[in-house]
C-alpha angles and dihedrals in degrees: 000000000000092000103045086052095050084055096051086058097048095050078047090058098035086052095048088043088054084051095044094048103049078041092066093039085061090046090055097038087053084051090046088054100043083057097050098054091051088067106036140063141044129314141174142220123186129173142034119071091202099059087039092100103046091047099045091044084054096039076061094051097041094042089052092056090039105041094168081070140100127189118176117193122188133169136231105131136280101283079057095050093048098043089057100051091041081051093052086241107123131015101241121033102202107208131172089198130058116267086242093056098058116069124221091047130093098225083195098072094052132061134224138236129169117210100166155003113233125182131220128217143179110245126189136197106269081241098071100069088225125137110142131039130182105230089239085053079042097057090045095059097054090041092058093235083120116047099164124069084219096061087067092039100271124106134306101271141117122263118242121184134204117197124193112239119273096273094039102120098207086059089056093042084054108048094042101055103017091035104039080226095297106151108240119228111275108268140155113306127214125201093205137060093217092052086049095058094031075055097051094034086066098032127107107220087347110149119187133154127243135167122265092253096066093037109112143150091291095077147021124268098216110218115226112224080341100302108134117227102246137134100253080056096055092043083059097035088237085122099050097182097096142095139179131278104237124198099188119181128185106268130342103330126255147173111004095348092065089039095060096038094049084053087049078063095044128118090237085058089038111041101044116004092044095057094036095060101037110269132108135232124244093231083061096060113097093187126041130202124213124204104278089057096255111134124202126185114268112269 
C-alpha cells in the first residue's frame, strides 16, 4: 500500500513538473514575443521640418539594426504634427514648440519627449552685406519699418522677406524670442526648411530664419547684438533664439514607438548624429526653459 501511494506521488510530481515546465515555456515565449514586437512593425512621424533630418538620419540607423521595422517620417510643420497625434493618426507628433503653446491641442492627452535642443537664426542672402543685426534692427526688418538693406549698414538693395507657414514651430520659436512677438508683414510663406534656404540662396536682399541645422555656406547666419548664433551660445542662453525638438505620442509611448524614441535618446542618436547634423543634446544644455519661457540653470 506504501508503495502504491509513493507512486502515486511520484506520477503527481512528474505531472505538475510537465505543467510548470510548458508554463514557463509560455512565460518565456510571451517574453520572447513582447520583445519581438518592440522591434518590429510600422511606425509614423509627422511635423517638424527642423527635426526632419535628425529623425530621418536615425529612422536609417535603427531600421538597419532592426530590419523587421519600419519608421516613416514626413514633414508639415509642427501644428500638423500635434493635431495628428493628438488625432491618433500617426505614432510621433515632431514638434519644435511645446504642446501648451499651440491652440486647438490638449496638451493633456499627449505626452512629451525631448530629444533634442535646436537653435534659429536669421539668414540672409551672401549679397546683403549683412552679418550682423541689432534685435531692435531685427524687429524693424520683419515688421516692414526698414525696407532697404542700407538703412541698417548693408547694400543698397531692397529687402525681401520669407516667412515659414502659420504652424510651422520654428516660426513661432522665432517670433517669440527674435521678434519679442512682434507679427511680421505679410510675405510669402513656405511649408519647408529646405524651400526656405534654396529661397534665400537665390534671392537678392531676401532675409529668412532656419534652424542651425539647415544653416550652411549658402547663405549668412545674421548675429544678433553681436551674439553669434552658435551652439556654446544656445547651451548658455546667451543665444536665445533656440527650442526643443519634441517627439509627443499619444499617450505614454509604447512597441515600437517607445522603442525608437528611447534610441533617439540613445547614446548611438546623442552622442554622434545629434552634433553632425546641427542640433544639440540635451545633455549638452547648461540652462532649461519650461513652458511659460523662464529658464533656470540645469540641476
Amino acid at each position: 500500500m506504501r508503495k502504491r501511494l509513493f507512486g502515486i506521488v511520484a506520477l503527481l510530481g512528474a505531472v505538475l513538473l510537465i505543467f510548470s515546465a510548458c508554463g514557463n515555456s509560455g512565460s518565456n515565449s510571451s517574453k520572447a514575443d513582447s520583445k519581438k514586437s518592440d522591434t518590429s512593425g510600422t511606425i509614423t512621424a509627422v511635423g517638424s521640418t527642423a527635426l526632419q533630418p535628425l529623425v530621418e538620419a536615425a529612422s536609417k540607423d535603427f531600421t538597419s539594426k532592426n530590419p523587421k521595422a519600419q519608421v516613416n517620417v514626413q514633414g508639415g510643420g509642427s501644428g500638423t504634427g500635434l493635431t495628428q497625434v493628438q488625432q491618433g493618426a500617426v505614432d510621433i507628433g515632431n514638434s519644435d514648440v511645446f504642446a501648451e503653446e499651440k491652440d486647438g491641442v490638449d496638451a493633456s492627452k499627449i505626452v512629451d519627449h525631448k530629444v533634442a535642443v535646436v537653435g534659429m537664426a536669421p539668414v540672409v542672402n551672401k549679397d546683403t552685406g549683412i552679418t550682423n543685426l541689432s534685435q531692435k534692427q531685427l524687429i524693424d526688418v520683419f515688421t516692414g519699418k526698414v525696407k532697404n538693406w542700407k538703412e541698417v549698414g548693408g547694400k543698397d538693395e531692397k529687402i525681401t522677406i520669407i516667412n515659414r507657414a502659420e504652424g510651422s514651430g520654428t516660426r513661432a520659436v522665432f517670433e517669440k524670442w527674435a521678434l519679442k512677438g512682434a507679427t511680421p508683414v505679410k510675405a510669402q510663406e513656405q511649408d519647408s526648411s529646405g524651400t526656405v534656404r534654396k529661397i534665400v540662396t537665390e534671392t537678392k536682399g531676401s532675409i529668412s530664419y532656419l534652424a542651425f541645422s539647415y544653416i550652411d555656406d549658402s547663405v549668412v547666419g545674421v548675429s544678433i547684438d553681436n551674439v553669434k548664433p552658435t551652439e556654446d551660445n544656445v547651451a548658455t542662453n546667451d543665444w536665445k533664439v533656440w527650442g526643443y525638438e519634441h517627439m509627443y505620442t499619444n499617450g505614454e509611448a509604447k512597441g515600437l514607438t517607445k522603442t525608437f524614441i528611447d534610441y533617439m535618446l540613445s547614446g548611438d542618436v546623442q552622442d554622434s548624429l545629434v552634433g553632425k547634423l546641427g542640433y544639440q543634446s540635451i545633455k549638452s544644455m547648461k540652462v532649461e526653459r519650461t513652458t511659460d519661457g523662464k529658464v533656470t540653470d540645469v540641476k
